[in-house]
N, C-alpha and C positions, 0 to 999 in steps of 0.2 A: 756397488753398495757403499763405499769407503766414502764415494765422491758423493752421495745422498745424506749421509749421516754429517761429514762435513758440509755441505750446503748450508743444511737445518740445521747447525749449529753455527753457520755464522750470521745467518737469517736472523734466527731466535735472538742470541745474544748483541748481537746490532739493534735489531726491532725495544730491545729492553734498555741499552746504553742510551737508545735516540727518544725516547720517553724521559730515562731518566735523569740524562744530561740537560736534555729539553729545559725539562720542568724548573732544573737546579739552576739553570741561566737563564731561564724567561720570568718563571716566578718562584725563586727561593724562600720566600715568605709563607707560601703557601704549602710547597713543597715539606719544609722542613715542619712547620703546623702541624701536617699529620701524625708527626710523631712526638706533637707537644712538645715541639721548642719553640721559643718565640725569639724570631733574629732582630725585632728591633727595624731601627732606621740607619745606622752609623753605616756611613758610606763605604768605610774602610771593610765592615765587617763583611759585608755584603759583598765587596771586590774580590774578596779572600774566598769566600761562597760559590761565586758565579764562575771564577778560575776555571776550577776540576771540572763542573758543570760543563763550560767550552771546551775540557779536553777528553770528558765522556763523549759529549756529542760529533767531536769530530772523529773519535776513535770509532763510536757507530757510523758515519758516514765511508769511513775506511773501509769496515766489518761489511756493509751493506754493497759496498762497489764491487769488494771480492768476489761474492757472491757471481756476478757474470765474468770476474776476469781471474781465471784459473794461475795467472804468473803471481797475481797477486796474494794468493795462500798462503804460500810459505812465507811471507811475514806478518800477515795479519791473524793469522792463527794464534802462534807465537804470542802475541802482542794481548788479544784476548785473552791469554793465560796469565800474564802479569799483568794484567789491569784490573779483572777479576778476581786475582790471587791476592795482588799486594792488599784489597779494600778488605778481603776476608781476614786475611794473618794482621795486617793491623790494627780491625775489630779485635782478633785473638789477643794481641797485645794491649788493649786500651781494656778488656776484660781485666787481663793479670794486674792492671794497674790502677785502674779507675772504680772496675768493681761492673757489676751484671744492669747493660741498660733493658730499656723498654725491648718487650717484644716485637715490634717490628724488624728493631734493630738485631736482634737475634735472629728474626728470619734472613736477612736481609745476609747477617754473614753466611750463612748456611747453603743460600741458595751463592753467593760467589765462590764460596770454598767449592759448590759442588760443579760449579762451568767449569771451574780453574782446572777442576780431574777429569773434567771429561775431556776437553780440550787436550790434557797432558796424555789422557790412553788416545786420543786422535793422535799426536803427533808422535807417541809411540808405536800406532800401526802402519802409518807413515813409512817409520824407519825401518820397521820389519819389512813392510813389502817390498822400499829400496833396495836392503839388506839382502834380501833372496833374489831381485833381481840379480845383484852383481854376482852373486853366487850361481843360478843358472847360468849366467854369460860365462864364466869362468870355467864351470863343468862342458859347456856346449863348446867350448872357443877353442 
């Protein structure tokens, strides 16, 4: 069941980096529109934009490979937790500093803060089930 709950969550959370990196490096203009900002034409701005957008999408590319190749878990799990985590906690910090944006963007932390934890009890049932591995081999050995 461990290896079903992690599937669907590197599925889901790849399926949603690959939309949303997509969008952020194919059309950030548009992308970013929907939460009424308007990015302009400045080429520089828009390089700075498209960046994270090309390290979403290859992070979903990663997230989605894993999926058939079971070596590749145990870093790409991980990795969806601080890529996930850091956009949530430093929405948290542009709050404490900036002040309460639009609601999407609300959502937006909320639904990263909440992969970040699921992710993190994935990779702590992980450790449990290692953990009691070694522990049966030890008792049995």
């Amino acid at each position: 069941m461990r290896q079903t709950i992690q599937t669907a969550y590197l599925t889901l959370t790849g399926l949603l980096l690959l939309a949303i990196g997509g969008a952020i490096l194919i059309a950030p203009r548009a992308f970013y529109a929907s939460n009424d900002i308007a990015l302009g034409h400045d080429p520089t701005l828009l390089s700075e934009i498209r960046a994270p957008g090309g390290l979403l999408w290859a992070t979903a590319i990663l997230a989605l490979n894993s999926v058939a190749r079971q070596h590749m878990r145990s870093f790409t799990t991980p990795l969806l937790v601080l890529v996930y985590g850091s956009f949530g906690l430093a929405r948290l910090v542009s709050i404490t500093q900036d002040g309460i944006p639009a609601q999407p963007i609300i959502s937006a932390m909320i639904l990263e803060l909440s992969v970040a934890v699921i992710g993190v009890a994935i990779l702590r049932q992980q450790q449990i089930e290692a953990d009691s591995k070694i522990v049966s081999r030890a008792v049995s050995g």
